[in-house]
C-alpha positions as a printed NumPy array, in Angstrom:
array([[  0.   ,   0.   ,   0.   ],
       [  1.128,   3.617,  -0.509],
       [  1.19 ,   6.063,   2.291],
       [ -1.894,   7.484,   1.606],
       [ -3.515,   4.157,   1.974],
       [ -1.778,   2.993,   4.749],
       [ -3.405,   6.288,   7.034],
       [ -6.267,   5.235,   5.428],
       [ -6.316,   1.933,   7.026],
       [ -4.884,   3.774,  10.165],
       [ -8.264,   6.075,  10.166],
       [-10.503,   3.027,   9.718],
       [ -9.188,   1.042,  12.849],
       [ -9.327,   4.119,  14.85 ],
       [-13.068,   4.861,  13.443],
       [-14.534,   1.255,  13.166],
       [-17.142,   0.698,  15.905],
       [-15.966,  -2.96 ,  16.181],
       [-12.432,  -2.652,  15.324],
       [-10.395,  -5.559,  14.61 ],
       [ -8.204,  -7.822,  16.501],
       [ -5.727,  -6.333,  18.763],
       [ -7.807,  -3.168,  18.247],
       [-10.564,  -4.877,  19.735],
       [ -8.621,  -4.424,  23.427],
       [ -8.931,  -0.755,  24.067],
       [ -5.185,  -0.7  ,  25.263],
       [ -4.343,  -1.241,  21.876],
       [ -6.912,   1.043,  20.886],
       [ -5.783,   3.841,  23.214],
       [ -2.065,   3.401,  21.954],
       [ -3.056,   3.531,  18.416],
       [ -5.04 ,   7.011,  18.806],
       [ -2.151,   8.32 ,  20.583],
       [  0.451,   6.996,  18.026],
       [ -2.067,   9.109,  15.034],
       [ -1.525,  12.204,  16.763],
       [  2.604,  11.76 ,  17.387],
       [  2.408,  10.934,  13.479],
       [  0.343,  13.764,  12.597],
       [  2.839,  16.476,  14.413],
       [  5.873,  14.795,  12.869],
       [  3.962,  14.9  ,   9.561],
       [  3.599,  18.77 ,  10.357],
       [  6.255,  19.648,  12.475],
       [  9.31 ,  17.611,  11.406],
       [ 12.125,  19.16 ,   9.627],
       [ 14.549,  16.547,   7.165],
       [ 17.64 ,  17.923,   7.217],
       [ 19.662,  19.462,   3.802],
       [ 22.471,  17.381,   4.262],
       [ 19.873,  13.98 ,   3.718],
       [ 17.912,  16.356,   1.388],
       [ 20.902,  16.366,  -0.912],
       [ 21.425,  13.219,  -0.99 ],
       [ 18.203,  11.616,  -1.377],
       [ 18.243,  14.265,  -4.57 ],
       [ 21.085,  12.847,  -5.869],
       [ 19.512,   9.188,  -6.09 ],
       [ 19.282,   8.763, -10.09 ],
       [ 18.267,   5.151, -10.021],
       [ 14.833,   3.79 ,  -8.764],
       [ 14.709,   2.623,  -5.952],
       [ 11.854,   0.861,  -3.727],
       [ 11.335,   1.783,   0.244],
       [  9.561,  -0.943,   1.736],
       [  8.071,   0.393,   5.592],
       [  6.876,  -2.498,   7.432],
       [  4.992,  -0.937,  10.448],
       [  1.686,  -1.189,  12.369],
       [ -0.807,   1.508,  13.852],
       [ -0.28 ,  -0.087,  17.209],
       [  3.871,   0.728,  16.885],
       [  4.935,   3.594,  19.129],
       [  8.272,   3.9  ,  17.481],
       [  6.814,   3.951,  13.478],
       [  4.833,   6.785,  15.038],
       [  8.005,   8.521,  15.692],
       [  9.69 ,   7.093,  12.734],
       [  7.344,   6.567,   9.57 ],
       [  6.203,  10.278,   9.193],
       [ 10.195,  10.921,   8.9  ],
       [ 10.676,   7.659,   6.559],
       [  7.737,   9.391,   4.413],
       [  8.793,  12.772,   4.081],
       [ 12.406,  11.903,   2.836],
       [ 11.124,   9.185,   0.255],
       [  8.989,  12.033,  -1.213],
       [ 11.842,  14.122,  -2.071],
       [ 12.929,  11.807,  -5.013],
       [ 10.35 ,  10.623,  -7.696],
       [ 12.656,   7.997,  -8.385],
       [ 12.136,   6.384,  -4.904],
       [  8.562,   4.167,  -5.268],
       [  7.7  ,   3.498,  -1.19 ],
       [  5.279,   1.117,  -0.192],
       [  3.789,  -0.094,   3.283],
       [  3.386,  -3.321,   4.585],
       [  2.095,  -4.318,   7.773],
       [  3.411,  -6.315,  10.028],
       [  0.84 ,  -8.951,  11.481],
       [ -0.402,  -9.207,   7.219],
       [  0.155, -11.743,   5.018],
       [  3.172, -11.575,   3.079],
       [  4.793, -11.373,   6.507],
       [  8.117,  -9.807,   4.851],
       [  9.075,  -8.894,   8.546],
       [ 10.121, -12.483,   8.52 ],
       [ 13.276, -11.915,   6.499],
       [ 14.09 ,  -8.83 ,   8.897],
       [ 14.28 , -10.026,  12.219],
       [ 16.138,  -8.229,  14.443],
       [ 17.421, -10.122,  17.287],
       [ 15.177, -13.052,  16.324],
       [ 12.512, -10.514,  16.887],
       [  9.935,  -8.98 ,  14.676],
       [ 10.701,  -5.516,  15.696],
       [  9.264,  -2.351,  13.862],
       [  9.396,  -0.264,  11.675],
       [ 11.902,  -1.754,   9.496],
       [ 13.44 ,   0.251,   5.974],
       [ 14.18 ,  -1.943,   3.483],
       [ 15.473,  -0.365,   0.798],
       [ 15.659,  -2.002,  -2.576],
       [ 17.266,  -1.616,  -6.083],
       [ 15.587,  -1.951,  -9.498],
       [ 16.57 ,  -5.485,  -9.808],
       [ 15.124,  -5.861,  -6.01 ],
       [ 18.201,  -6.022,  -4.674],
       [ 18.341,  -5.173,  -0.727],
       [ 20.812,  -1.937,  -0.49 ],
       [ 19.812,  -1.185,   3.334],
       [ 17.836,  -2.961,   5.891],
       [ 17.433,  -0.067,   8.861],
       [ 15.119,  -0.472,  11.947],
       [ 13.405,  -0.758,  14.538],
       [ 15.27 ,   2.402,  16.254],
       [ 17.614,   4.333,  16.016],
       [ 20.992,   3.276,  18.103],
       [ 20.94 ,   5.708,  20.761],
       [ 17.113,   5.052,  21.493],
       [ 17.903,   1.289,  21.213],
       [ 20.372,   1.521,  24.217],
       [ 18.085,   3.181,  26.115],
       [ 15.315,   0.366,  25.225],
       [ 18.06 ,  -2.54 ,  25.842],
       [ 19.254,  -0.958,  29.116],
       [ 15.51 ,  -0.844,  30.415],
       [ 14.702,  -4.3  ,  28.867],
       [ 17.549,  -5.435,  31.084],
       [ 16.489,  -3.303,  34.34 ],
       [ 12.746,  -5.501,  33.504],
       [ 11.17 ,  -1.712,  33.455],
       [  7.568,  -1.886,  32.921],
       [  5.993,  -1.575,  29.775],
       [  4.76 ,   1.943,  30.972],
       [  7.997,   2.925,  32.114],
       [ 10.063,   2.048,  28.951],
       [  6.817,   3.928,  26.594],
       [  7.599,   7.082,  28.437],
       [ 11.25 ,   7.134,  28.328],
       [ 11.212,   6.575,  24.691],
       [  8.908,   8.812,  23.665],
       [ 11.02 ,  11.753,  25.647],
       [ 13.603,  10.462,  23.228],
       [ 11.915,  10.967,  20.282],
       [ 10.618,  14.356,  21.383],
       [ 14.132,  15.329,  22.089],
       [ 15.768,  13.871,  19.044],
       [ 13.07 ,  15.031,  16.428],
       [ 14.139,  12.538,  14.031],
       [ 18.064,  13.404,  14.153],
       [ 19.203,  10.608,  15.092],
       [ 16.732,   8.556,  12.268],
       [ 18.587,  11.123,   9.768],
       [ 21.761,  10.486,  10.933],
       [ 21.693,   6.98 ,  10.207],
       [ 20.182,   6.962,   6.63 ],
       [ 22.674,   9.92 ,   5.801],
       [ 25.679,   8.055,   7.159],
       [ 24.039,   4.768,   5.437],
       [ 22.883,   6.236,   2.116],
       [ 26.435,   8.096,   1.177]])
């Protein structure tokens, strides 16, 4: 699905009266209104920066961007908006959107740790050729999620540290790694 498509389906979970499994237990529900706003401010608010600008304008081959994420994902609401925004600076770059828990379960082929951690960025040549598998974080906010894995912080706990990251960071860190990557 395109990006367009993919906040459509985001807008019909959050809108369907008998919204579908996890959706159906409202602390799913509750996270996945909360992650629509975070990915509506980044969508307004976040600035790509001209160093990644340039590059991504220099890509003159296509390419595909492949975002596996989910509505329910508190980091692809941090992360996607970002992820969207640069692939839209090069017509040349065709992204699509998969979802996670979906049949063709590409997440499969991306584990990360043995995990099936998201969002992933898979990015592809013409000849579908992987050139860069990035995700689910980036490194900095991955230490912090390791170090409070290892404390066993609650789930609440480790949701509110991370997301002080990612209103700290404003998608640096994301930009960082895909400029340092994409060179």
């Amino acid at each position: 699905m395109n990006f367009q498509q993919y906040q459509d389906h985001f807008q019909n979970i959050l809108s369907n009266p008998n919204p579908p499994v996890p959706y159906d237990n409202a602390d799913y529900m509750d996270y996945a209104k909360l992650n629509w706003s975070r990915q509506e401010r980044w969508l307004k608010t976040g600035v790509i920066d001209p160093v990644l600008a340039q590059i991504i304008a220099n890509i003159k081959a296509p390419q595909k961007w492949i975002i596996i994420t989910e509505p329910w994902c508190g980091d692809a609401a941090h992360i996607v908006p970002f992820i969207h925004k640069i692939a839209e600076l090069n017509p040349l770059i065709n992204a699509t959107y998969q979802l996670r828990d979906t049949e063709p379960f590409l997440i499969n082929q991306y584990l990360t740790n043995g995990g099936k951690a998201i969002p992933k960025l898979i990015i592809r040549d013409e000849s579908e050729k992987d050139l860069l598998n990035w995700g689910p974080r980036p490194a900095e906010c991955q230490v912090i999620y390791a170090e409070l894995t290892a404390a066993k912080a609650d789930f609440q706990t480790v949701k509110i540290e991370l997301q002080k990251w990612y209103n700290q960071d404003k998608g640096k860190s994301l930009q960082q790694e895909l400029n340092e990557r994409l060179k």
